[in-house]
N, CA and C atoms as a LAMMPS dump frame, in Angstrom:
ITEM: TIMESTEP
0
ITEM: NUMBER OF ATOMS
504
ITEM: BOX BOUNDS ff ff ff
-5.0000000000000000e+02 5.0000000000000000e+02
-5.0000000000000000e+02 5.0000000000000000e+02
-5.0000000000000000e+02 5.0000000000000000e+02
ITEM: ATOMS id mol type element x y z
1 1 1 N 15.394 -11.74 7.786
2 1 2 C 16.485 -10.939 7.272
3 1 3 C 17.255 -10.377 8.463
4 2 1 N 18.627 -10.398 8.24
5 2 2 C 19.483 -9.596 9.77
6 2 3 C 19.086 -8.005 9.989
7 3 1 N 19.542 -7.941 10.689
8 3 2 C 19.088 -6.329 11.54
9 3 3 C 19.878 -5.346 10.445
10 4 1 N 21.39 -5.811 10.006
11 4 2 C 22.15 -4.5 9.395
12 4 3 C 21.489 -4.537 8.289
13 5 1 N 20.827 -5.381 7.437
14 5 2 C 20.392 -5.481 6.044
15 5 3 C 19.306 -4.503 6.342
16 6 1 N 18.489 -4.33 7.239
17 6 2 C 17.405 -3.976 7.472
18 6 3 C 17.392 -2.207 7.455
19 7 1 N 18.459 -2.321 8.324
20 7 2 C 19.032 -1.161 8.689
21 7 3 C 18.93 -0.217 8
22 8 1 N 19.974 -0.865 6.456
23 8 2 C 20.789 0.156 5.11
24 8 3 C 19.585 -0.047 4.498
25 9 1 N 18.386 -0.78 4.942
26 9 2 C 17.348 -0.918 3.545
27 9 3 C 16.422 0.713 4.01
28 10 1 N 15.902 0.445 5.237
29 10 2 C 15.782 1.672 6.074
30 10 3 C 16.436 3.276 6.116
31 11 1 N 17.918 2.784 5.457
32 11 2 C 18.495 4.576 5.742
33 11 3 C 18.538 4.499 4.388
34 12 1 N 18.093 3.851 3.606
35 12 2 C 18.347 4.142 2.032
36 12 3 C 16.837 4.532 1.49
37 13 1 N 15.998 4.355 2.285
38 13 2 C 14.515 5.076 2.052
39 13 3 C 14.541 6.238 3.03
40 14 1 N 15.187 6.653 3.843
41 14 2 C 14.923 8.138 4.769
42 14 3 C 15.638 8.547 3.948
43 15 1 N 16.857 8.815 2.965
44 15 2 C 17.157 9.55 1.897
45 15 3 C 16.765 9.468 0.657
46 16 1 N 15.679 9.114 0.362
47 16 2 C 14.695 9.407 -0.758
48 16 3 C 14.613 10.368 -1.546
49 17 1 N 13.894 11.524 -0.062
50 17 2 C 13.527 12.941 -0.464
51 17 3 C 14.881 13.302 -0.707
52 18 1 N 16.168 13.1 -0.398
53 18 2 C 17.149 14.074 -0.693
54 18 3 C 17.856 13.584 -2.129
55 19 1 N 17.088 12.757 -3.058
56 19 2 C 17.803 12.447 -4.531
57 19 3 C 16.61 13.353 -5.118
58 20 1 N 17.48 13.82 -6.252
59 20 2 C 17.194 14.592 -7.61
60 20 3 C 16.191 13.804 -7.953
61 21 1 N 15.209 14.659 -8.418
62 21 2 C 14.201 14.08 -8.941
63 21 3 C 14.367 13.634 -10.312
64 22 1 N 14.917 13.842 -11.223
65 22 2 C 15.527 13.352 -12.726
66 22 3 C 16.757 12.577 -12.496
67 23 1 N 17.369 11.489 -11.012
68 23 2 C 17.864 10.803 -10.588
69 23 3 C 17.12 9.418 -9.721
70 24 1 N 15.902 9.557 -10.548
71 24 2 C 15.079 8.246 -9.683
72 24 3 C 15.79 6.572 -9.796
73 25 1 N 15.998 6.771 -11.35
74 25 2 C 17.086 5.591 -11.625
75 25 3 C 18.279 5.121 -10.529
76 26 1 N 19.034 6.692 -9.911
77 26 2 C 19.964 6.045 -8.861
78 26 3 C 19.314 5.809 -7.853
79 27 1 N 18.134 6.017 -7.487
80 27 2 C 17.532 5.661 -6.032
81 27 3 C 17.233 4.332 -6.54
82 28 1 N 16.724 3.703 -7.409
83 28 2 C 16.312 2.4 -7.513
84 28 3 C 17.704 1.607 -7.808
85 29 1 N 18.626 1.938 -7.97
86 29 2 C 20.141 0.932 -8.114
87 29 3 C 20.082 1.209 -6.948
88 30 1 N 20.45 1.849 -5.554
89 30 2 C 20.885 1.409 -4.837
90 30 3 C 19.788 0.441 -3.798
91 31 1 N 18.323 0.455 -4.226
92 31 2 C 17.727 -0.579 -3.725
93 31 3 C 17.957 -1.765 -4.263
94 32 1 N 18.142 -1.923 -5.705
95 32 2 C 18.49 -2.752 -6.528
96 32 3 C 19.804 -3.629 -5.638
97 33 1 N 20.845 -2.509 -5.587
98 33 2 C 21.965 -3.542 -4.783
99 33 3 C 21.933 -4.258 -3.598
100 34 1 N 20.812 -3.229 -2.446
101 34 2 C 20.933 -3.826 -1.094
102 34 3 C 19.738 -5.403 -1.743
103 35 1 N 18.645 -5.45 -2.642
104 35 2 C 17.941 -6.245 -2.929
105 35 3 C 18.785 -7.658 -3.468
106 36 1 N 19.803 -7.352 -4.486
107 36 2 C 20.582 -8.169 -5.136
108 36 3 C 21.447 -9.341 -3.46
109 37 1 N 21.4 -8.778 -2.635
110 37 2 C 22.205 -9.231 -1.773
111 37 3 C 21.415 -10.444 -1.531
112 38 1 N 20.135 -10.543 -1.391
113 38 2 C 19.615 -11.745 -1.446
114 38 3 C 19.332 -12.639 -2.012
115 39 1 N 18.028 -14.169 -2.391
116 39 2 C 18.396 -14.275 -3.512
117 39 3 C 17.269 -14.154 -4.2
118 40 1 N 17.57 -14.292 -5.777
119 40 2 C 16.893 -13.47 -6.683
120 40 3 C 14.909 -13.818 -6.466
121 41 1 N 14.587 -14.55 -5.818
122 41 2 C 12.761 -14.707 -5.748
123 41 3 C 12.558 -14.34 -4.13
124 42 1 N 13.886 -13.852 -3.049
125 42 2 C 13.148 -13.501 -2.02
126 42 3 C 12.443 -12.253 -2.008
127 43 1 N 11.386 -12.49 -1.279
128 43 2 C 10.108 -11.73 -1.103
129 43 3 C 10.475 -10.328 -0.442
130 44 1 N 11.276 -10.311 0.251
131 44 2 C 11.743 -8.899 0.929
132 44 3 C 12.875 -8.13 -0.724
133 45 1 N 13.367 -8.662 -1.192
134 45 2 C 14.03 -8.142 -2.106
135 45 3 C 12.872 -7.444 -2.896
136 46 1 N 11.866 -8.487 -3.309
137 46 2 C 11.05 -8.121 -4.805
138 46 3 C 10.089 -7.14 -3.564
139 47 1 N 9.63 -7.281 -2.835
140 47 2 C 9.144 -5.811 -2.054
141 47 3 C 9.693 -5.105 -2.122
142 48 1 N 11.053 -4.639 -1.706
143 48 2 C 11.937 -3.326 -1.93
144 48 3 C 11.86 -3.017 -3.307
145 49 1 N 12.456 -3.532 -4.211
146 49 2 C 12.33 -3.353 -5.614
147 49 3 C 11.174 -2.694 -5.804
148 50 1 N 9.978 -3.574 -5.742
149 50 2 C 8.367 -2.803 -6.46
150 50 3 C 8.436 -1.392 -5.788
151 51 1 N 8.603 -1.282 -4.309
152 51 2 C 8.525 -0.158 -3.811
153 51 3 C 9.501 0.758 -4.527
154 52 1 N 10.757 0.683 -4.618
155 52 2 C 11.352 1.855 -5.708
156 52 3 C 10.774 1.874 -6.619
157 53 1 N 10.4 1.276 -7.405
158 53 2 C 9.453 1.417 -8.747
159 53 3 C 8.53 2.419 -8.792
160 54 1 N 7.847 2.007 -7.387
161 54 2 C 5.971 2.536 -7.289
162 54 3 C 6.307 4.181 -6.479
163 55 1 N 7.35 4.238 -5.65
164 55 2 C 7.492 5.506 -5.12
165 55 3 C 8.742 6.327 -5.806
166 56 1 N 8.929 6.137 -7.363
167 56 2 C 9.559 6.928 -8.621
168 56 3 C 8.726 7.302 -9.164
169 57 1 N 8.05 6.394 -9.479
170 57 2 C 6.173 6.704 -10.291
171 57 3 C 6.246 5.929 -11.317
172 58 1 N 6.742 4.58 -10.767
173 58 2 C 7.033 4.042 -11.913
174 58 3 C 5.823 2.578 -11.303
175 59 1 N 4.572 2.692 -11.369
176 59 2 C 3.53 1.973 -10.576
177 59 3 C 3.809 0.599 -11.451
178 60 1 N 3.438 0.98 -12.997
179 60 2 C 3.597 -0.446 -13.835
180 60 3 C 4.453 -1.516 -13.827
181 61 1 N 5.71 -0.488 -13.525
182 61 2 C 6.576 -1.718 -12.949
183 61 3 C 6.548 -2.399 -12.043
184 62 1 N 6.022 -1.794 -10.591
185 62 2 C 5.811 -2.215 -9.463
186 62 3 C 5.265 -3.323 -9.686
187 63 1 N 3.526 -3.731 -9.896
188 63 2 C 2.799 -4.434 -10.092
189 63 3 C 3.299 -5.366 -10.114
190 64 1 N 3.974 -6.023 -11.149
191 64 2 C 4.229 -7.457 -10.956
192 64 3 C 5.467 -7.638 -9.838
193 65 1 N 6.293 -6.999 -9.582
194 65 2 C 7.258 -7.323 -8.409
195 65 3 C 6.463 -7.57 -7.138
196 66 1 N 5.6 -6.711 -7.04
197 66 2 C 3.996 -6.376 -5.559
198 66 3 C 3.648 -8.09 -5.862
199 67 1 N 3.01 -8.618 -6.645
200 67 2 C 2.486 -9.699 -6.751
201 67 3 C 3.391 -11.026 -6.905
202 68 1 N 4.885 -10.674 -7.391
203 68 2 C 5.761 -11.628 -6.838
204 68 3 C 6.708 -12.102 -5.36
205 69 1 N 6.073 -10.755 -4.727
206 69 2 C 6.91 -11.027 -3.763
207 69 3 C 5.472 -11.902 -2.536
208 70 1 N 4.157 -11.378 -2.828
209 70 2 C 2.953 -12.134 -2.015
210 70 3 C 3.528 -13.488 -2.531
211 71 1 N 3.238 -13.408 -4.099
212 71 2 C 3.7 -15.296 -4.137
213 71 3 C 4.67 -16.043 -3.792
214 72 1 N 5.371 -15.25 -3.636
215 72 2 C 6.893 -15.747 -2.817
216 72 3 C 6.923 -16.116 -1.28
217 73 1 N 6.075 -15.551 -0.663
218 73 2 C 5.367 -15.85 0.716
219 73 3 C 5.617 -14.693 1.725
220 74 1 N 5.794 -13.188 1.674
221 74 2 C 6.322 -11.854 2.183
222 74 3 C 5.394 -11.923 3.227
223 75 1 N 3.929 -12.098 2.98
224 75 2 C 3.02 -11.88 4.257
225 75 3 C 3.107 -13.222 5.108
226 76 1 N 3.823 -14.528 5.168
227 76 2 C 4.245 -15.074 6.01
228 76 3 C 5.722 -14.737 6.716
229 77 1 N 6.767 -14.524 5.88
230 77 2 C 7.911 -13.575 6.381
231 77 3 C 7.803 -12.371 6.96
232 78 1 N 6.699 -11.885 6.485
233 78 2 C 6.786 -10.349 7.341
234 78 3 C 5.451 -9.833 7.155
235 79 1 N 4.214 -10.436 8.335
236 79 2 C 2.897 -10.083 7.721
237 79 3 C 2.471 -8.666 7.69
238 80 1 N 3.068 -7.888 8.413
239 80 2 C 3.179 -6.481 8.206
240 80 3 C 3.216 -5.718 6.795
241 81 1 N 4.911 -6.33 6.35
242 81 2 C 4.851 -5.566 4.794
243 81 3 C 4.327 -6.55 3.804
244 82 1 N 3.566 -7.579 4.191
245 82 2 C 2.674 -8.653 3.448
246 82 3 C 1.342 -7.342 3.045
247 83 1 N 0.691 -6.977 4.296
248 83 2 C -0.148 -6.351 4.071
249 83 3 C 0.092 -4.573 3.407
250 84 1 N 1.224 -4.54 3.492
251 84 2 C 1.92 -3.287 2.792
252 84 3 C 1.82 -3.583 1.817
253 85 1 N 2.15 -4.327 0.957
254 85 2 C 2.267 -4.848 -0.161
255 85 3 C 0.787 -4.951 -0.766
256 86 1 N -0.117 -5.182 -0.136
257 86 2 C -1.229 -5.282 -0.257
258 86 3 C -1.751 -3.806 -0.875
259 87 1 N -1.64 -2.764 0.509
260 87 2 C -2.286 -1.449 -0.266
261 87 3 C -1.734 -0.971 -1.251
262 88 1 N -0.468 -1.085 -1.254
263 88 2 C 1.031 -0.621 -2.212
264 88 3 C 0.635 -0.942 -3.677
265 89 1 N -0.492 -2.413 -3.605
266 89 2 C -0.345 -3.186 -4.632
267 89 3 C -1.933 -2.568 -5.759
268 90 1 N -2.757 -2.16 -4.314
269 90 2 C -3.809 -2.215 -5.104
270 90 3 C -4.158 -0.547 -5.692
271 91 1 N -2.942 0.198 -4.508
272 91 2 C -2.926 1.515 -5.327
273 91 3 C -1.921 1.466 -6.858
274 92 1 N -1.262 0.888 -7.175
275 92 2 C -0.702 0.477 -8.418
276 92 3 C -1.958 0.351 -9.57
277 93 1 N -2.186 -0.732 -8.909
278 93 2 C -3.417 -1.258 -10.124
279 93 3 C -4.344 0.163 -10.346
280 94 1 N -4.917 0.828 -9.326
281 94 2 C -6.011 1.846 -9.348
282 94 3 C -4.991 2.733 -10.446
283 95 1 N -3.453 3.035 -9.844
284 95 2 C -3.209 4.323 -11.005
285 95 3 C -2.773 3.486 -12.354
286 96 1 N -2.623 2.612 -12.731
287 96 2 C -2.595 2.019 -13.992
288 96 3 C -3.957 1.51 -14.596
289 97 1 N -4.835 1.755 -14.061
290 97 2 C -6.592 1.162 -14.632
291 97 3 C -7.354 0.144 -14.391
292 98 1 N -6.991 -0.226 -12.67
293 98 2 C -7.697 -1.838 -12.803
294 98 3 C -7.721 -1.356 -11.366
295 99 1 N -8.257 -0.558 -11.157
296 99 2 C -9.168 -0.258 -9.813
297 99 3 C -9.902 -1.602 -9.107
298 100 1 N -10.584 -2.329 -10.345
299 100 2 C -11.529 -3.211 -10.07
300 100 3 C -10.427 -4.703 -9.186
301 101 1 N -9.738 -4.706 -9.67
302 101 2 C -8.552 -5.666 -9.048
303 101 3 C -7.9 -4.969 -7.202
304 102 1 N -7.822 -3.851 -7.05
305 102 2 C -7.758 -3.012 -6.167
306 102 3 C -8.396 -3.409 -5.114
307 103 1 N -9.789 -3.279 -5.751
308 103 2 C -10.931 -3.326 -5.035
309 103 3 C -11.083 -5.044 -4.456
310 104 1 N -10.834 -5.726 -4.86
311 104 2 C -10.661 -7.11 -4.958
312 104 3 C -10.313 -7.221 -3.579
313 105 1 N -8.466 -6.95 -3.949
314 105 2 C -7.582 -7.151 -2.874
315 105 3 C -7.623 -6.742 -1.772
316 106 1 N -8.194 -5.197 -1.637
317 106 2 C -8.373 -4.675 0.111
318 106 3 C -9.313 -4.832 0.315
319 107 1 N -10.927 -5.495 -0.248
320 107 2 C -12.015 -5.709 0.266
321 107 3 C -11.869 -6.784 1.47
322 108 1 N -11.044 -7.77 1.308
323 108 2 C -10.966 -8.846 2.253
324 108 3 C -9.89 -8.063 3.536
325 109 1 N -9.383 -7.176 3.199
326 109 2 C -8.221 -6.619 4.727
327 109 3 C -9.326 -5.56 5.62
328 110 1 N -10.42 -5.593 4.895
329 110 2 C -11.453 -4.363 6.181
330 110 3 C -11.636 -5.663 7.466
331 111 1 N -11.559 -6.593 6.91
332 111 2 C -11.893 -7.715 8.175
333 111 3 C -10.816 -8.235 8.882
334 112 1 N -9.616 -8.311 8.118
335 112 2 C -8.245 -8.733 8.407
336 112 3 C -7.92 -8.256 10.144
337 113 1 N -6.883 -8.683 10.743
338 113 2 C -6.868 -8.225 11.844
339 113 3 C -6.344 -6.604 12.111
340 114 1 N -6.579 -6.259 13.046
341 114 2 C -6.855 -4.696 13.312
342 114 3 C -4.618 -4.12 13.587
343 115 1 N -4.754 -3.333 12.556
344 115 2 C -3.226 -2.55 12.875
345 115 3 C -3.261 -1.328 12.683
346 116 1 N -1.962 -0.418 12.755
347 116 2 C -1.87 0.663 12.384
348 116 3 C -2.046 0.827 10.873
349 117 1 N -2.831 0.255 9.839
350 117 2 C -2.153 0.013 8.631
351 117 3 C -4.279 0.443 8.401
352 118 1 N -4.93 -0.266 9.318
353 118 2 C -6.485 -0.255 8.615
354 118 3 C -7.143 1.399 8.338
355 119 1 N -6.439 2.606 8.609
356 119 2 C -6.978 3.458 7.932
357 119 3 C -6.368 4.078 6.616
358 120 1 N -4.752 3.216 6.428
359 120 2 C -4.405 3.185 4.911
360 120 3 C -5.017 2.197 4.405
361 121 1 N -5.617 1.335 4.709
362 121 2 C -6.421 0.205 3.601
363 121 3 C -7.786 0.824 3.015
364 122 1 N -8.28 1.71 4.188
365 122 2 C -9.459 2.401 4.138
366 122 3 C -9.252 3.462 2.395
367 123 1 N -8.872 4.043 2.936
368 123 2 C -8.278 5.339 2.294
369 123 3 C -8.11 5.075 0.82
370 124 1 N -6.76 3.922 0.682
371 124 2 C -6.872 3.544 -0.721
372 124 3 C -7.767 2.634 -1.776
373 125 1 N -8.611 1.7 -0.268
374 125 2 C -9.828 1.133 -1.131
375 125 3 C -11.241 2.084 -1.647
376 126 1 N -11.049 3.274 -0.755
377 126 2 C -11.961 4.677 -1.237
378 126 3 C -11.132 4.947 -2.32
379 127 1 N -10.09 5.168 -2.979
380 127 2 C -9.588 5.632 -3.971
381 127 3 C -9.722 4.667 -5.305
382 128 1 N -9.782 3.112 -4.96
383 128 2 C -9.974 2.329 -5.585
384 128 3 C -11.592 2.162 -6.378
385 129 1 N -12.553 2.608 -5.427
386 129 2 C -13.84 2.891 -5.087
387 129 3 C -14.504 3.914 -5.948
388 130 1 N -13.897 5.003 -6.1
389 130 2 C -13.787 6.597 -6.371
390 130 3 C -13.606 6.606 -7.965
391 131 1 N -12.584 5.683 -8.334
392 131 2 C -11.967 5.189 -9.903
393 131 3 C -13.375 4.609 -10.516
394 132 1 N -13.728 4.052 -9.938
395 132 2 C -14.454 3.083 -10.713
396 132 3 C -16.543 3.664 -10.346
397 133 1 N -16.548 5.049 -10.185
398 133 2 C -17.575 5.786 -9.997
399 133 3 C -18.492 5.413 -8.734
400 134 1 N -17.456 5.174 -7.856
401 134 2 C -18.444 4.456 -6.178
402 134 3 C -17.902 5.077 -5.294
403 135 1 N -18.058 6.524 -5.605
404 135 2 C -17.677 7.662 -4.568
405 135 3 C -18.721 7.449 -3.429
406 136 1 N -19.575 7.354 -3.071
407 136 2 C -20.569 7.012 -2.145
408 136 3 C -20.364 6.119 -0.807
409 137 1 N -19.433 4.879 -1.463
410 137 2 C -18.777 3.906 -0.91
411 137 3 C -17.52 4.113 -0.665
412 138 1 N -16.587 4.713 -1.392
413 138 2 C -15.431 5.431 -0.607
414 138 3 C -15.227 6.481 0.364
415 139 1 N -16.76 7.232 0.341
416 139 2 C -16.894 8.597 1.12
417 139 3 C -17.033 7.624 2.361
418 140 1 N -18.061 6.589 2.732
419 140 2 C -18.298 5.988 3.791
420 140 3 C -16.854 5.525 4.164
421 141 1 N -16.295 5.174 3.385
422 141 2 C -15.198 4.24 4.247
423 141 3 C -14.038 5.489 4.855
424 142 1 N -13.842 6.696 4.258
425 142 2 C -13.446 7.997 4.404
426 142 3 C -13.433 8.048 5.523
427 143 1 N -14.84 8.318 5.806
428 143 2 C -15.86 9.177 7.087
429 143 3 C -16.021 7.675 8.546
430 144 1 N -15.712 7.326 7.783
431 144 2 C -15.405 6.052 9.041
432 144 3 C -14.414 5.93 9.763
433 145 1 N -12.97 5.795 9.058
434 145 2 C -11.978 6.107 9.08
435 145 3 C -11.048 6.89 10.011
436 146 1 N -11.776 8.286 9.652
437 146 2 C -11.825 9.289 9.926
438 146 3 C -12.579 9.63 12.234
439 147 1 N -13.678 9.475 11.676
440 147 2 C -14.558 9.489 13.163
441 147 3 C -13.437 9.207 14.416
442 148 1 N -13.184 8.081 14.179
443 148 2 C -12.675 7.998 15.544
444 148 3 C -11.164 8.912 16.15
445 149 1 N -10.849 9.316 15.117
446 149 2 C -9.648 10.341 15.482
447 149 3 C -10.11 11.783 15.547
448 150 1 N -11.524 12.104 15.264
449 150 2 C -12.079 13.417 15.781
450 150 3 C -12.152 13.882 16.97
451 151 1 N -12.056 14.874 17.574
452 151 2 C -11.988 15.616 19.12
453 151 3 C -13.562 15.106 19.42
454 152 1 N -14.648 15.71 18.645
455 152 2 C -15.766 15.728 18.699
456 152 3 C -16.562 14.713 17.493
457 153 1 N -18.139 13.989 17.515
458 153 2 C -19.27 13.891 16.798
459 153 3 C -18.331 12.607 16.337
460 154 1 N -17.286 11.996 16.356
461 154 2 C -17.406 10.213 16.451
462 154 3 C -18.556 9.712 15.887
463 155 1 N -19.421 9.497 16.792
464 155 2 C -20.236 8.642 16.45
465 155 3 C -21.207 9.447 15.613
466 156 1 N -21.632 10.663 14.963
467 156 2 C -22.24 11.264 14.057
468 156 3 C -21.659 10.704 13.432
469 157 1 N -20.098 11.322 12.947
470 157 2 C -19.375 10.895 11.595
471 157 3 C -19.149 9.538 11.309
472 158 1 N -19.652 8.531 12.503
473 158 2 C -19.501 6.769 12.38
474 158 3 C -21.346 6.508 11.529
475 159 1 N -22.385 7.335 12.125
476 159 2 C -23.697 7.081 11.728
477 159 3 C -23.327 7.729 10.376
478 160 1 N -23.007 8.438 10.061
479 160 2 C -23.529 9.514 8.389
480 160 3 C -22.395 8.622 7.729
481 161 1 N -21.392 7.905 7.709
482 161 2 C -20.352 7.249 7.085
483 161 3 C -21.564 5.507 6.67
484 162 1 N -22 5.226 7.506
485 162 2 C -22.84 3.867 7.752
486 162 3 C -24.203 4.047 6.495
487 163 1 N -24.788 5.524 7.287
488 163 2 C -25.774 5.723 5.649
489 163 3 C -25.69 5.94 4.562
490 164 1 N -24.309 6.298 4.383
491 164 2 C -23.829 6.876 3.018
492 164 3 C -24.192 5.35 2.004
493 165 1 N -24.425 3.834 2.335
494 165 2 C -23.786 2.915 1.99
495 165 3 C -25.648 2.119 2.548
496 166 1 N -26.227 2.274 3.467
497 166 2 C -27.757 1.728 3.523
498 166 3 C -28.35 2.008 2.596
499 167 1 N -28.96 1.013 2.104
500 167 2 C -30.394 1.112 1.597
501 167 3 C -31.25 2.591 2.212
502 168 1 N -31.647 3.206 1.263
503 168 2 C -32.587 4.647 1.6
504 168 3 C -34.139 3.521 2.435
């Protein structure tokens, strides 16, 4: 995609917070338009789209746009918001009731290669985790997460995150 498309897609999400909240509809037309500019099955479009959807609170809708734009090929165009799409996708499912699908999808990105993105995969596959009564297993992935950005006890909070999840 060119740089200016990128641009207006960019300054049209840093003014988010400044639309009316009983005006979510106009925040999603004007993603709608910069999206329309492309064509109708590219993967960066149906990403923008789900994302207005899912950050109105409108998750149900998201869902299938999240899963049309992977099939469309987004994490080869842009493996970054491929894997955005990913957490984006499986926190959808968790707040609409299919945690278990959630859980699916970010179980395979704890191995995926290492970005700024693996302690949001963490986070929402604990939430995914948490839904479906496997607080135990989300606390570990929490407390894991977590450790290495502590001043102090790292590797405590890396050991007590590890047992939360061993065999007693």
């Amino acid at each position: 995609m060119d740089r200016d498309w990128e641009e207006r897609v960019a300054a049209a999400w840093a003014a988010l917070d400044t639309w009316p909240e009983d005006d979510a509809a106009g925040f999603r037309a004007v993603i709608d338009k910069l999206a329309d500019e492309l064509p109708e099955d590219h993967p960066l479009g149906l990403f923008e789209r789900a994302c207005a959807f899912d950050s109105t609170g409108h998750s149900g809708d998201a869902v299938g746009l999240y899963r049309a734009a992977l099939d469309n090929g987004l994490t080869e165009a842009d493996p970054y918001k491929g894997r955005r799409t990913k957490i984006q996708l499986a926190s959808s499912l968790r707040n609409t009731g299919h945690a278990e699908e959630g859980v699916a999808l970010l179980t395979p990105e704890l191995d995926a290669h290492s970005d700024e993105l693996n302690d949001a995969v963490r986070a929402c596959l604990a939430l995914c985790l948490s839904s479906l009564g496997r607080d135990r297993e989300g606390l570990s992935l929490v407390l894991g997460a977590l450790a290495p950005h502590l001043p102090r006890y790292q590797r405590s909070m890396a050991n007590y995150a590890r047992l939360l999840t061993e065999p007693a």
